[in-house]
Biopython code that builds the backbone (N, CA, C, O; Angstrom):
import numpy as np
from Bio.PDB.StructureBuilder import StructureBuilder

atoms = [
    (1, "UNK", "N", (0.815, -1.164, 0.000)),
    (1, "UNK", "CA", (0.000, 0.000, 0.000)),
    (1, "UNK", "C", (0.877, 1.254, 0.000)),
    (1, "UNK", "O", (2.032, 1.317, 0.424)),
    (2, "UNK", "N", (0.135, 2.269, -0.555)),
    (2, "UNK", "CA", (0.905, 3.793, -0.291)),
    (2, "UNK", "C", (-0.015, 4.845, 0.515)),
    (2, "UNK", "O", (-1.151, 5.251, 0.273)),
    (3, "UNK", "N", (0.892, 5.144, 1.572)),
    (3, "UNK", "CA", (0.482, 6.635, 2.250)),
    (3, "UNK", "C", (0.702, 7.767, 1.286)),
    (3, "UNK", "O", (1.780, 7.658, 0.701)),
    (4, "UNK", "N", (-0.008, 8.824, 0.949)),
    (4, "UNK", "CA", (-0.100, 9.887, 0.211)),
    (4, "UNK", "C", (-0.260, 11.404, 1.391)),
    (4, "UNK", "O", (-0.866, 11.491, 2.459)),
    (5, "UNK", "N", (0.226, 12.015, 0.941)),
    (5, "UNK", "CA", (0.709, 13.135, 2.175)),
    (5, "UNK", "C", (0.837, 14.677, 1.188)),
    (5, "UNK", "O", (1.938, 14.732, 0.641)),
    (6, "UNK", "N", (0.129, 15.633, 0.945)),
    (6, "UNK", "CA", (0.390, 16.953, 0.414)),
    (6, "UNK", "C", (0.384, 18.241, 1.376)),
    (6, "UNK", "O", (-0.070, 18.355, 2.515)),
    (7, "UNK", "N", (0.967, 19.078, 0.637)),
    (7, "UNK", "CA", (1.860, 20.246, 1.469)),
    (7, "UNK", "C", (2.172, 21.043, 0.780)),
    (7, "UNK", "O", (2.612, 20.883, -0.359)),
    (8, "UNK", "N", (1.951, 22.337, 1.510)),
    (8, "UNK", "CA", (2.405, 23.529, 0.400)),
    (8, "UNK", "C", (1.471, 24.379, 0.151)),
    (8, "UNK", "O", (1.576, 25.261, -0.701)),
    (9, "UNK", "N", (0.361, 24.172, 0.951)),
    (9, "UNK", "CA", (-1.073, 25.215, 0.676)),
    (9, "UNK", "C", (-0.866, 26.087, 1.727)),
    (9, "UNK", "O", (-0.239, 25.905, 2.771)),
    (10, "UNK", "N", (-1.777, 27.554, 1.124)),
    (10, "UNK", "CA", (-1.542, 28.637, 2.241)),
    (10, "UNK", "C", (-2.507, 29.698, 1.960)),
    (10, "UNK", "O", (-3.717, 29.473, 1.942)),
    (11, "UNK", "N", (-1.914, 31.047, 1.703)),
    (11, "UNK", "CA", (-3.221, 31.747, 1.993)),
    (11, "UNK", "C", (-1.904, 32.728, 1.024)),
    (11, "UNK", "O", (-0.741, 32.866, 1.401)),
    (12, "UNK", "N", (-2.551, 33.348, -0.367)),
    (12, "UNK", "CA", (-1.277, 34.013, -1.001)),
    (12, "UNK", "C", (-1.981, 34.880, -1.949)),
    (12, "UNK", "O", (-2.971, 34.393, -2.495)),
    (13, "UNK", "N", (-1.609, 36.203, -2.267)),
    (13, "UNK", "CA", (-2.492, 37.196, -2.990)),
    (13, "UNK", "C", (-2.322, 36.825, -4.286)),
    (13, "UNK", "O", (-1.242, 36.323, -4.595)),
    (14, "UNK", "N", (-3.413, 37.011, -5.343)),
    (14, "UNK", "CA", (-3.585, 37.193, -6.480)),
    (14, "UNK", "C", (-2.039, 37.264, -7.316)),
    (14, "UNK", "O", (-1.084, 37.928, -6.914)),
    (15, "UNK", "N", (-2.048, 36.553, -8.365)),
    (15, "UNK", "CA", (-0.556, 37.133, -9.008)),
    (15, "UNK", "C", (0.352, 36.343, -8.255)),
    (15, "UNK", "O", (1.145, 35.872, -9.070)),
    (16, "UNK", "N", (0.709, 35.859, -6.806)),
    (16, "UNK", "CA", (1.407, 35.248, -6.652)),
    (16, "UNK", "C", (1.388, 33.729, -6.698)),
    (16, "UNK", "O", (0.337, 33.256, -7.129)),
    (17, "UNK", "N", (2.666, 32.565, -6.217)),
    (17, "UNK", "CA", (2.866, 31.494, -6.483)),
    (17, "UNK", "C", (2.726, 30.725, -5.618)),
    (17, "UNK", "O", (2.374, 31.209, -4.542)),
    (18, "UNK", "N", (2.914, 29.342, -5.682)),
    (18, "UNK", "CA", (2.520, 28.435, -4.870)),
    (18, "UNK", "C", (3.289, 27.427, -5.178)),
    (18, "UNK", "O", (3.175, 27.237, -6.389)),
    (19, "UNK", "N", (4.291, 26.398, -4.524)),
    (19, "UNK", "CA", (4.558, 25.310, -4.802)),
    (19, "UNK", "C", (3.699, 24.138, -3.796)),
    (19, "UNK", "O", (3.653, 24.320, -2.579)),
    (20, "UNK", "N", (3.270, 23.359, -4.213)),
    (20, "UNK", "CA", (2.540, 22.090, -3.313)),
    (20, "UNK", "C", (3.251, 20.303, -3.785)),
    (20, "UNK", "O", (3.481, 19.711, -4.839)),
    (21, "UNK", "N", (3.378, 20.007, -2.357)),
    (21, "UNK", "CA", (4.255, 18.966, -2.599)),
    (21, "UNK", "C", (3.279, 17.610, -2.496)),
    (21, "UNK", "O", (2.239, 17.601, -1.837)),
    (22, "UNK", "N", (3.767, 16.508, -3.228)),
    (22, "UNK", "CA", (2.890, 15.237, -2.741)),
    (22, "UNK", "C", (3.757, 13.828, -2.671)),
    (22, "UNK", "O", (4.071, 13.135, -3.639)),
    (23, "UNK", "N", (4.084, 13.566, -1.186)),
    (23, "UNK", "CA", (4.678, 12.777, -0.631)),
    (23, "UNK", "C", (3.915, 11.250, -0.983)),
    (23, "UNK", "O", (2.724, 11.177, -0.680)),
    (24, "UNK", "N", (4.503, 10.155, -1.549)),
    (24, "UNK", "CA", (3.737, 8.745, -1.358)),
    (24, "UNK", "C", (5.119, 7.988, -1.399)),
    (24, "UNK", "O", (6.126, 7.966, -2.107)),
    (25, "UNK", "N", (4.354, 7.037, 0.378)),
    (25, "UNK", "CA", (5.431, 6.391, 0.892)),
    (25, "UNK", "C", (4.599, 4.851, 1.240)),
    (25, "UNK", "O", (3.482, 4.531, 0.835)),
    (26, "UNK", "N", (5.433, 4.126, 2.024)),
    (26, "UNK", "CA", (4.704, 3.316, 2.496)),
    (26, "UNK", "C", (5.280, 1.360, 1.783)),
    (26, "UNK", "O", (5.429, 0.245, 2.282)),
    (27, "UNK", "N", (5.419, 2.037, 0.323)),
    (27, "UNK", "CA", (5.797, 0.571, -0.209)),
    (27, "UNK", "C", (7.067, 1.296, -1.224)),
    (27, "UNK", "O", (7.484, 2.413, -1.530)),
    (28, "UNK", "N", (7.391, -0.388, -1.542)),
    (28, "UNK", "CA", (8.315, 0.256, -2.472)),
    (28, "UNK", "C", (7.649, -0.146, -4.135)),
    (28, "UNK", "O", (8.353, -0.285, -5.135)),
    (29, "UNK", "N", (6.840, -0.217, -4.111)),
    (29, "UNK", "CA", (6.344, -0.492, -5.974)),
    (29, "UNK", "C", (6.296, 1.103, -6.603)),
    (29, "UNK", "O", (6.018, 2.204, -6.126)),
    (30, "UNK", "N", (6.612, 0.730, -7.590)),
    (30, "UNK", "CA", (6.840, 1.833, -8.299)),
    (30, "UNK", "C", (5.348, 2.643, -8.699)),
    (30, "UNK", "O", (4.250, 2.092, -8.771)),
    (31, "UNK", "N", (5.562, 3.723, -8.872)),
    (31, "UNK", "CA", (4.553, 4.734, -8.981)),
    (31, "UNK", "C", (3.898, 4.867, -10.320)),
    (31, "UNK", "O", (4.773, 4.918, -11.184)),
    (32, "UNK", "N", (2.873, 4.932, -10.745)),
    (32, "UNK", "CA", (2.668, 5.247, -12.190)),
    (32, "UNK", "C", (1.851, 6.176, -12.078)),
    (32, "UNK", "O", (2.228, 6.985, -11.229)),
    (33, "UNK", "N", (1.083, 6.384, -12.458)),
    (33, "UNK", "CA", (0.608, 8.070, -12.721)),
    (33, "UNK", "C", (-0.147, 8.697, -11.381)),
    (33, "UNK", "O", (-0.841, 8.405, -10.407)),
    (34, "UNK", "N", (0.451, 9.669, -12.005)),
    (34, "UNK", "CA", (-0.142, 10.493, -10.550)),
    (34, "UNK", "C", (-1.003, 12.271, -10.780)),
    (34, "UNK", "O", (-0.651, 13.311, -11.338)),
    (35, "UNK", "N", (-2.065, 11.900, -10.116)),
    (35, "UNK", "CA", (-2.797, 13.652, -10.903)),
    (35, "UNK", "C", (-3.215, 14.399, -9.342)),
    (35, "UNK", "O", (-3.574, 13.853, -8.299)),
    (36, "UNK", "N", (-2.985, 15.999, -9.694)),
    (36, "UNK", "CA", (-3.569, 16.506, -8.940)),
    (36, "UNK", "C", (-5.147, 17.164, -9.209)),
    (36, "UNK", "O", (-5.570, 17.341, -10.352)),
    (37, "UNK", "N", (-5.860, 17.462, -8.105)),
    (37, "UNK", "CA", (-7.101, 17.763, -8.262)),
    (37, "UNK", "C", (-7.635, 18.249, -7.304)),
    (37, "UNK", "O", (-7.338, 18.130, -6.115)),
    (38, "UNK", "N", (-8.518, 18.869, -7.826)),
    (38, "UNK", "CA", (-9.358, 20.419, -6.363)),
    (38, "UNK", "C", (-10.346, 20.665, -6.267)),
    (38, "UNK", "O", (-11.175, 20.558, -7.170)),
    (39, "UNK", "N", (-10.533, 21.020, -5.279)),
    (39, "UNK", "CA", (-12.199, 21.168, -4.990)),
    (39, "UNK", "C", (-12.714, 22.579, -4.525)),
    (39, "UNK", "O", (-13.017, 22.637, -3.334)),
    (40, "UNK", "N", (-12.816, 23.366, -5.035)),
    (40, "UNK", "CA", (-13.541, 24.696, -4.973)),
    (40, "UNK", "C", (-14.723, 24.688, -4.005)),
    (40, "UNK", "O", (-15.529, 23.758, -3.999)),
    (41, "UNK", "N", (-14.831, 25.956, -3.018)),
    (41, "UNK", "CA", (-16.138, 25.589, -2.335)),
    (41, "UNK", "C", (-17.136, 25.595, -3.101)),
    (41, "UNK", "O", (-17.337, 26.373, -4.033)),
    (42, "UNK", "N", (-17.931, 24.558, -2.668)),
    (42, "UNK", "CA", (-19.638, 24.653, -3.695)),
    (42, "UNK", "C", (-19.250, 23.826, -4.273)),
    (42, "UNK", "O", (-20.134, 22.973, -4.369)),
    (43, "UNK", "N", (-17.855, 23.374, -5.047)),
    (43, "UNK", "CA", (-18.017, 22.830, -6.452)),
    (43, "UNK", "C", (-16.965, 21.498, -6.303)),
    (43, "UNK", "O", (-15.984, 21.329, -5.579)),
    (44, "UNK", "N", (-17.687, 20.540, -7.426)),
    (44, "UNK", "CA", (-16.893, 19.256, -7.663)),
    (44, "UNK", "C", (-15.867, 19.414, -7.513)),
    (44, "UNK", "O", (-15.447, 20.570, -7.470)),
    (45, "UNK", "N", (-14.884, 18.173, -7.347)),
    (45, "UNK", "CA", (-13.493, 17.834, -7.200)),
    (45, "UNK", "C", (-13.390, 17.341, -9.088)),
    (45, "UNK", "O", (-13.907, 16.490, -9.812)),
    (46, "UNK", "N", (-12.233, 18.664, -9.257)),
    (46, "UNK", "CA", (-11.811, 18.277, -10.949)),
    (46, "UNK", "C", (-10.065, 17.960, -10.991)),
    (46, "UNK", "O", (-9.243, 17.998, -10.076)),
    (47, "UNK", "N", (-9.967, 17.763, -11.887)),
    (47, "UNK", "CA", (-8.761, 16.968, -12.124)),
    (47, "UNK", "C", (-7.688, 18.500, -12.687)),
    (47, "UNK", "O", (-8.290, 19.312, -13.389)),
    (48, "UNK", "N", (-6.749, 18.692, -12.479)),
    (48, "UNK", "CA", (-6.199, 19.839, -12.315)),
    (48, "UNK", "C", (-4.997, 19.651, -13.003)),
    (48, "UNK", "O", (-4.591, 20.618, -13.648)),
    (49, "UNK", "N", (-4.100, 18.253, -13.012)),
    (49, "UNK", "CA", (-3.031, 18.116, -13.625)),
    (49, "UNK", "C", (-2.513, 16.714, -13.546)),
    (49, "UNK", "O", (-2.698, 16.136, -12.475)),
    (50, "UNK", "N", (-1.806, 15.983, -14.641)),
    (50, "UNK", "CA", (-1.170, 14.535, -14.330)),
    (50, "UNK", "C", (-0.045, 14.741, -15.026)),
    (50, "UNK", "O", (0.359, 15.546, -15.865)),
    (51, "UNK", "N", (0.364, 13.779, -14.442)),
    (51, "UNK", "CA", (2.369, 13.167, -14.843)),
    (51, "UNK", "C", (1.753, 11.546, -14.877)),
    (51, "UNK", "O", (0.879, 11.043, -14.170)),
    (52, "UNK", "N", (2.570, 10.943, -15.989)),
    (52, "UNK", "CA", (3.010, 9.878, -16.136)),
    (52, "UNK", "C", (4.188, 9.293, -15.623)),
    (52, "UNK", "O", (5.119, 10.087, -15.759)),
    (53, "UNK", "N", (4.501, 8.344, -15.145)),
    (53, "UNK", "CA", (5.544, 7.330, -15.083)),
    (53, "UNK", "C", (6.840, 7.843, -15.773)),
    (53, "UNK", "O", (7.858, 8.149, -15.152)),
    (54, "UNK", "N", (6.703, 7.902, -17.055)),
    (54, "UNK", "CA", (7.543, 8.310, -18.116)),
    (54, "UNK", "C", (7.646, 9.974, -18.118)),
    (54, "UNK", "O", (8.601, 10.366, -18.788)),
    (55, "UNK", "N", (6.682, 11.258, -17.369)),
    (55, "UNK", "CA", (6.683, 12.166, -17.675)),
    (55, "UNK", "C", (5.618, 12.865, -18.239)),
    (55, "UNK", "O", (5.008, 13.842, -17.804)),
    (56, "UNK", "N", (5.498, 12.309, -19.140)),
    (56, "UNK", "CA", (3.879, 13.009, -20.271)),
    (56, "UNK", "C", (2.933, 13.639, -18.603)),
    (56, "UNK", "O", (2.646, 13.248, -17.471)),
    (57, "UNK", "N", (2.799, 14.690, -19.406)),
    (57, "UNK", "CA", (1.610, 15.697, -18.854)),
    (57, "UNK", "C", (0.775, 15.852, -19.228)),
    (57, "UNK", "O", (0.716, 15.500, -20.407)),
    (58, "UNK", "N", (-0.642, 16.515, -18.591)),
    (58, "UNK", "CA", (-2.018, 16.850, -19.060)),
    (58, "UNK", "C", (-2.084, 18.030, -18.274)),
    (58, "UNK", "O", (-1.198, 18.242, -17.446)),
    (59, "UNK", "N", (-3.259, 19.021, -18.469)),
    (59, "UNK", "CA", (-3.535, 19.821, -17.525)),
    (59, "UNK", "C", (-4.381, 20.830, -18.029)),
    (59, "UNK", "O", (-4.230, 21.269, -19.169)),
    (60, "UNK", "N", (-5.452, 21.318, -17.099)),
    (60, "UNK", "CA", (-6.728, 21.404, -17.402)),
    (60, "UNK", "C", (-6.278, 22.692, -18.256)),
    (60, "UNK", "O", (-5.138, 23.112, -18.455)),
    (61, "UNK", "N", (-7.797, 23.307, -18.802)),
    (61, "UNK", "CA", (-7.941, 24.290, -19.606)),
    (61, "UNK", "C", (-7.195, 25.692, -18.901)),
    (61, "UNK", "O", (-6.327, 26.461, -19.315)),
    (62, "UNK", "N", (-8.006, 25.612, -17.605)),
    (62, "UNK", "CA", (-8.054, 26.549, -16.925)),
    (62, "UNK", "C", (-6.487, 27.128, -16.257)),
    (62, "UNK", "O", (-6.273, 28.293, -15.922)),
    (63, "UNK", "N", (-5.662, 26.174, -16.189)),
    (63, "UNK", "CA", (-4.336, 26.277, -15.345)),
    (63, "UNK", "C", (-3.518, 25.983, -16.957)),
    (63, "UNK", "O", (-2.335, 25.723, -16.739)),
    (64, "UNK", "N", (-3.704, 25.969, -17.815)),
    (64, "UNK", "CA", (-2.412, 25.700, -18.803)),
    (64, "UNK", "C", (-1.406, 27.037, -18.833)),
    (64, "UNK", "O", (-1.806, 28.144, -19.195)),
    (65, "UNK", "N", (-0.534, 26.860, -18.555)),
    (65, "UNK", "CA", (0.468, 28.061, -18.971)),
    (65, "UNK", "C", (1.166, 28.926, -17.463)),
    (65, "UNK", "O", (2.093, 29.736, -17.464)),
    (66, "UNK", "N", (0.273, 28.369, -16.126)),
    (66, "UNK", "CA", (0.444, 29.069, -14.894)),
    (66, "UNK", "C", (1.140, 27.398, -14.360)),
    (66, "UNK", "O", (2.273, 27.081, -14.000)),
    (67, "UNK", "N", (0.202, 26.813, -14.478)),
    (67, "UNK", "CA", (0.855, 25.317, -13.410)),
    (67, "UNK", "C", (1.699, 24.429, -14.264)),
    (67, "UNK", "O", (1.674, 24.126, -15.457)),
    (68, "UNK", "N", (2.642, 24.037, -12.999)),
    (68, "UNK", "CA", (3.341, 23.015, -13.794)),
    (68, "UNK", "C", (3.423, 21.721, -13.146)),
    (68, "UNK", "O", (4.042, 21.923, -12.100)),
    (69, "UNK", "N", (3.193, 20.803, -13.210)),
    (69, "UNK", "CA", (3.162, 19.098, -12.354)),
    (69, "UNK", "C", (4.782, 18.916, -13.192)),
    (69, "UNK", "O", (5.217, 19.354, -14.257)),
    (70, "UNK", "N", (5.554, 17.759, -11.750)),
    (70, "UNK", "CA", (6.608, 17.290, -12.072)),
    (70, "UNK", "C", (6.837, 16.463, -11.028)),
    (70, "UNK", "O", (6.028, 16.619, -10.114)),
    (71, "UNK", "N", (7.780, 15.519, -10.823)),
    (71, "UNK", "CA", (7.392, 13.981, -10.448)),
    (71, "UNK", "C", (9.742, 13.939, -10.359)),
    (71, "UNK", "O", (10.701, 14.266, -11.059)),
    (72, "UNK", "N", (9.454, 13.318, -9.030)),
    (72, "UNK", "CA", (10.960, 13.231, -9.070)),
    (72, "UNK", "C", (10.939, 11.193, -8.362)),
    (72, "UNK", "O", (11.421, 10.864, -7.278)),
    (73, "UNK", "N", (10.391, 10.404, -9.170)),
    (73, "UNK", "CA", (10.715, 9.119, -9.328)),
    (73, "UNK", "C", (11.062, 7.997, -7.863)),
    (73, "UNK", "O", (10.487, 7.171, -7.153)),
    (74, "UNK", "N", (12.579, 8.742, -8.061)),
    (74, "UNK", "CA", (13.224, 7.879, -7.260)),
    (74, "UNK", "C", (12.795, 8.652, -5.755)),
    (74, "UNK", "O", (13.146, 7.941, -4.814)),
    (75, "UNK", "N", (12.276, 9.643, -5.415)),
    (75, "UNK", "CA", (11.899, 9.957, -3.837)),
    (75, "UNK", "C", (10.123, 10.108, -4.173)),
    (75, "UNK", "O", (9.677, 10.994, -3.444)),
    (76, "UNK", "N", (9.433, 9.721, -4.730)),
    (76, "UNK", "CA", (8.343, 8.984, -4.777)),
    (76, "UNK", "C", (7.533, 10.783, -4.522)),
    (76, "UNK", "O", (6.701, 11.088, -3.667)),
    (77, "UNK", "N", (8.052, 11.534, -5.418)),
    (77, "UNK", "CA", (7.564, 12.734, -4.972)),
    (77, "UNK", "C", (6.899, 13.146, -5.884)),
    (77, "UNK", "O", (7.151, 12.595, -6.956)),
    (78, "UNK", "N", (5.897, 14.141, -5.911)),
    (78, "UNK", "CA", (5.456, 15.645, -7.105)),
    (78, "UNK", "C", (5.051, 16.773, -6.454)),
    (78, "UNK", "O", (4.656, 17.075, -5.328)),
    (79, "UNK", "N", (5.268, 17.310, -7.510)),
    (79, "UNK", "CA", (4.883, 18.685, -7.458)),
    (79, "UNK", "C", (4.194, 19.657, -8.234)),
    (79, "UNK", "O", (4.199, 19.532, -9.458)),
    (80, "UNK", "N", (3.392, 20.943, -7.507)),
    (80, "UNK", "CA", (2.803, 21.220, -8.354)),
    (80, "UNK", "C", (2.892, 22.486, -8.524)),
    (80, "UNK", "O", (2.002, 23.207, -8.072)),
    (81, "UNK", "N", (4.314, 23.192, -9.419)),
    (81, "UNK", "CA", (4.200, 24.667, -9.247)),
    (81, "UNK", "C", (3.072, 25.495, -9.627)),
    (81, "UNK", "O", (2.802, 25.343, -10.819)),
    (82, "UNK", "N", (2.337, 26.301, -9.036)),
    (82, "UNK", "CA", (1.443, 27.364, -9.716)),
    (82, "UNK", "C", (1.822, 28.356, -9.443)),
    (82, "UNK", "O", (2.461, 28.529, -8.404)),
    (83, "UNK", "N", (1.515, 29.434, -10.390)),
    (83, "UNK", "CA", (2.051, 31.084, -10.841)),
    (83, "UNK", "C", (1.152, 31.407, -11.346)),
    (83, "UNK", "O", (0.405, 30.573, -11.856)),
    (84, "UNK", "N", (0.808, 33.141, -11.407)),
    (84, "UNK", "CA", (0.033, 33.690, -11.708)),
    (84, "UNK", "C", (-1.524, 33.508, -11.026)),
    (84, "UNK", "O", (-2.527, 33.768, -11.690)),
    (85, "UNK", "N", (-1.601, 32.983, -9.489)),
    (85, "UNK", "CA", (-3.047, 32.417, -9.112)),
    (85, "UNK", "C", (-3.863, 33.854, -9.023)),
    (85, "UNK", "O", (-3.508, 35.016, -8.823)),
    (86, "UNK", "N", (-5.347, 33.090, -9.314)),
    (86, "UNK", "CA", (-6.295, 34.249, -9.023)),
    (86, "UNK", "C", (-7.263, 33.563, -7.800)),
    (86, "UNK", "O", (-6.893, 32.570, -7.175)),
    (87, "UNK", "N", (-8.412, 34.170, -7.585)),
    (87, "UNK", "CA", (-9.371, 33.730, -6.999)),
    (87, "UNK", "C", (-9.886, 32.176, -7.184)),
    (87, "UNK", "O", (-9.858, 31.223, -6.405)),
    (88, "UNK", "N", (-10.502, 32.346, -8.904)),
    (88, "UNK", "CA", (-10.761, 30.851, -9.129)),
    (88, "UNK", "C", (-9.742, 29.990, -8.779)),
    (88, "UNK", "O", (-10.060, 28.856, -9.138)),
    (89, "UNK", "N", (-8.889, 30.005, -8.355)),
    (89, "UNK", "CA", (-7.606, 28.282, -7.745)),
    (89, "UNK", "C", (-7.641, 28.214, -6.317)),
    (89, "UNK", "O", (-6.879, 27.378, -5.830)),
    (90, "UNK", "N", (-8.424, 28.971, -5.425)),
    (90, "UNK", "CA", (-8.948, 28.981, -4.313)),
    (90, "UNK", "C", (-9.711, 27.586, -4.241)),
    (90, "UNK", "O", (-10.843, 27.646, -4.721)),
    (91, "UNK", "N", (-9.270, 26.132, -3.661)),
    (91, "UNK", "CA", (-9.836, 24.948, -3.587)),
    (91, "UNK", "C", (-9.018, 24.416, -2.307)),
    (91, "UNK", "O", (-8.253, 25.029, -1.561)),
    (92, "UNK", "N", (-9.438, 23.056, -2.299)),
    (92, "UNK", "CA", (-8.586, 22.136, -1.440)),
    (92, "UNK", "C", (-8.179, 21.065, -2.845)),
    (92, "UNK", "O", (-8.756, 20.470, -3.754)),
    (93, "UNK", "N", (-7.018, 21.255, -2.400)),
    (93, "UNK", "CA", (-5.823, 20.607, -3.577)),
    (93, "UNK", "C", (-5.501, 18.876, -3.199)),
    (93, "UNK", "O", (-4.733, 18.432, -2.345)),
    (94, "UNK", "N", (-6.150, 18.323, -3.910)),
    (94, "UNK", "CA", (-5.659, 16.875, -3.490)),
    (94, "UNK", "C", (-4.545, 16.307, -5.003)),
    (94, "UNK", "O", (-4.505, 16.746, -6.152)),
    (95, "UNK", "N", (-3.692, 15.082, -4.271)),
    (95, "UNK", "CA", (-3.289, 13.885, -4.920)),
    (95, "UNK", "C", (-3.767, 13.080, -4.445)),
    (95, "UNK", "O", (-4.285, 12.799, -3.364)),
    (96, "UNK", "N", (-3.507, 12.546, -5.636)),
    (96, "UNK", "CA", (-3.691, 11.322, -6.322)),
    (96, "UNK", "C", (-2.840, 10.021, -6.701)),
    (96, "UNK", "O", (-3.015, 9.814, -7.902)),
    (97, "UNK", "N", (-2.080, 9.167, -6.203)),
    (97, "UNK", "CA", (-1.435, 8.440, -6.847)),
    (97, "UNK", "C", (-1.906, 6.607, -7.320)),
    (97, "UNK", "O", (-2.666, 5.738, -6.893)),
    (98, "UNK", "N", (-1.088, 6.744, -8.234)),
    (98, "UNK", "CA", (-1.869, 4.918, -8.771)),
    (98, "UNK", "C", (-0.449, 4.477, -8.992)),
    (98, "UNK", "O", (0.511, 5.022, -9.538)),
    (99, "UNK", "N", (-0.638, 3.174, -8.323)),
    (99, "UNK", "CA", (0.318, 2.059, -8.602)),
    (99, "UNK", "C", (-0.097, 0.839, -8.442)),
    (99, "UNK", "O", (-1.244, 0.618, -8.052)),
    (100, "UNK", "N", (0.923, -0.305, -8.768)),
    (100, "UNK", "CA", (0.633, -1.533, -8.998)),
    (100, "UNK", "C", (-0.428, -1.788, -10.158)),
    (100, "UNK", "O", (-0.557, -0.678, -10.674)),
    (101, "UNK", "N", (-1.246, -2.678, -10.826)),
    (101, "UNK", "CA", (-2.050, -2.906, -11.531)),
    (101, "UNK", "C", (-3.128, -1.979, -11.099)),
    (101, "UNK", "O", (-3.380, -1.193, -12.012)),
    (102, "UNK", "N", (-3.899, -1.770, -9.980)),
    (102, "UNK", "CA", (-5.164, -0.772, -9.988)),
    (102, "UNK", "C", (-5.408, 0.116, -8.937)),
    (102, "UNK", "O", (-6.315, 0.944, -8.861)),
    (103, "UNK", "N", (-4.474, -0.139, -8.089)),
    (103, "UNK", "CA", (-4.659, 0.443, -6.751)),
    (103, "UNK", "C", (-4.257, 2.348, -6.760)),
    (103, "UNK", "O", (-3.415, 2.896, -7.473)),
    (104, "UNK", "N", (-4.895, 2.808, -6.044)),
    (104, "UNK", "CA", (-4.508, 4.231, -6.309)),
    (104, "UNK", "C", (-4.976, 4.671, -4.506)),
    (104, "UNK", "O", (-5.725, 4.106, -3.710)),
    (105, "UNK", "N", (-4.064, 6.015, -4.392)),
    (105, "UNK", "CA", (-4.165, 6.129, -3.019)),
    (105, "UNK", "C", (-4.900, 7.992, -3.256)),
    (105, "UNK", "O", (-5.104, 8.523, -4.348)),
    (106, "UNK", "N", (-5.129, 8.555, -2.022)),
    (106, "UNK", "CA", (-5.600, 9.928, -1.905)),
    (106, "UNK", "C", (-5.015, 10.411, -1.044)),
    (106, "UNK", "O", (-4.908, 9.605, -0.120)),
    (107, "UNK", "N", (-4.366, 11.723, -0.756)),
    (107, "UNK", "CA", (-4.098, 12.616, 0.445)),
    (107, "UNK", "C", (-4.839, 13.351, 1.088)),
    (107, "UNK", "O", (-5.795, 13.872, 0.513)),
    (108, "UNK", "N", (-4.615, 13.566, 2.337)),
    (108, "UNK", "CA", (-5.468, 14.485, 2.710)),
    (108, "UNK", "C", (-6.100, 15.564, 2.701)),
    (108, "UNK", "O", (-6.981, 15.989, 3.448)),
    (109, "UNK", "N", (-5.355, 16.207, 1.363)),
    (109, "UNK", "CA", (-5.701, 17.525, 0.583)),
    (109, "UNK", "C", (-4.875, 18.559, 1.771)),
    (109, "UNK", "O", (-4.616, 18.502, 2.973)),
    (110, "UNK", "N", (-4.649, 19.521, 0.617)),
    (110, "UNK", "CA", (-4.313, 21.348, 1.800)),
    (110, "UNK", "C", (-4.809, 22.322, 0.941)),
    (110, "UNK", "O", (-4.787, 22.183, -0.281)),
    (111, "UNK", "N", (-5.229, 23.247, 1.476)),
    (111, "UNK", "CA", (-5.723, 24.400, 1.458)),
    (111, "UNK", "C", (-4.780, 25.254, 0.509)),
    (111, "UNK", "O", (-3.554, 25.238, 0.610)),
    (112, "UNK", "N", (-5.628, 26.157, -0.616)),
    (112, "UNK", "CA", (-4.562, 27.022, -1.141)),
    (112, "UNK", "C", (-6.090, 28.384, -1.043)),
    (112, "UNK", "O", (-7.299, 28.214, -1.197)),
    (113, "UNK", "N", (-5.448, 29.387, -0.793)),
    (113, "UNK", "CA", (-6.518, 30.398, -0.772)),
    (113, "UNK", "C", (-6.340, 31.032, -1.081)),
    (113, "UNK", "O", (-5.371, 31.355, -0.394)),
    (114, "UNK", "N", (-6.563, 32.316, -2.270)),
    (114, "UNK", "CA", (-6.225, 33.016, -3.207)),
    (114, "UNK", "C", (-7.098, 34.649, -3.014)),
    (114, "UNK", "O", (-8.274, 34.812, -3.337)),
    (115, "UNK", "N", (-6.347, 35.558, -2.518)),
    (115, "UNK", "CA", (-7.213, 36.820, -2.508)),
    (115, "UNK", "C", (-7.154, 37.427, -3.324)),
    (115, "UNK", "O", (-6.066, 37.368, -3.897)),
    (116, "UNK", "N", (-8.250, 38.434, -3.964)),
    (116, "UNK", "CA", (-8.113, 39.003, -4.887)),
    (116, "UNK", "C", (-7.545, 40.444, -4.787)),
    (116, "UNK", "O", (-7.378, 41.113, -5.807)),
]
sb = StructureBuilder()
sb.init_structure("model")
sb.init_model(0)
sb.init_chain("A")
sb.init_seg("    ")
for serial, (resi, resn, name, xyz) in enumerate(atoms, 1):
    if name == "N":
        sb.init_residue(resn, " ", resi, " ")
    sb.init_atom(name, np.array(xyz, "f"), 0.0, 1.0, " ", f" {name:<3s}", serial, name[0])
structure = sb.get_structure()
């Protein structure tokens, strides 16, 4: 099994940045994809950004060009730089990780809060 652990949320004005970290420990099987995702008050939990195994990225409409997901392998880590935040990225920020054939784990989410 994997423990999943994120970090890096806070309370940061408009225009500024954010790095958020996502710790998964627990076993040693290797990691395969891993996405972050948020939940806005009021509103669904959406999928915000993924890394592959290999690297390959996705990432929503809304964050292309401000966030960046990146994945450092061998310490079972990611990350999720964001720049340029406004109001709308005001959520609770979760990971996500999947390994082994189907198993996938969740963190406890952190807080990012964005003033305008």
């Amino acid at each position: 099994q994997v423990q999943v652990a994120e970090s890096g949320g806070g309370l940061v004005q408009a225009g500024g940045s954010l790095r958020l970290s996502c710790a998964a420990s627990g076993s040693s099987i290797s990691i395969n994809d891993i996405g972050w995702y948020r939940q806005p008050p009021g509103k669904q939990r959406d999928l915000v950004a993924t890394i592959t195994r290999s690297g390959r990225t996705n990432y929503a409409d809304s964050v292309k060009g401000r966030f960046t997901i990146s994945r450092d392998n061998g310490k079972n880590l990611v990350y999720l730089q964001m720049n340029s935040l406004n109001s709308e990225d005001t959520a609770v920020y979760y990971c996500n990780v999947k390994w082994g054939t189907s198993w996938d784990a969740w963190g406890q989410g952190t807080q990012v809060t964005v003033s305008a």
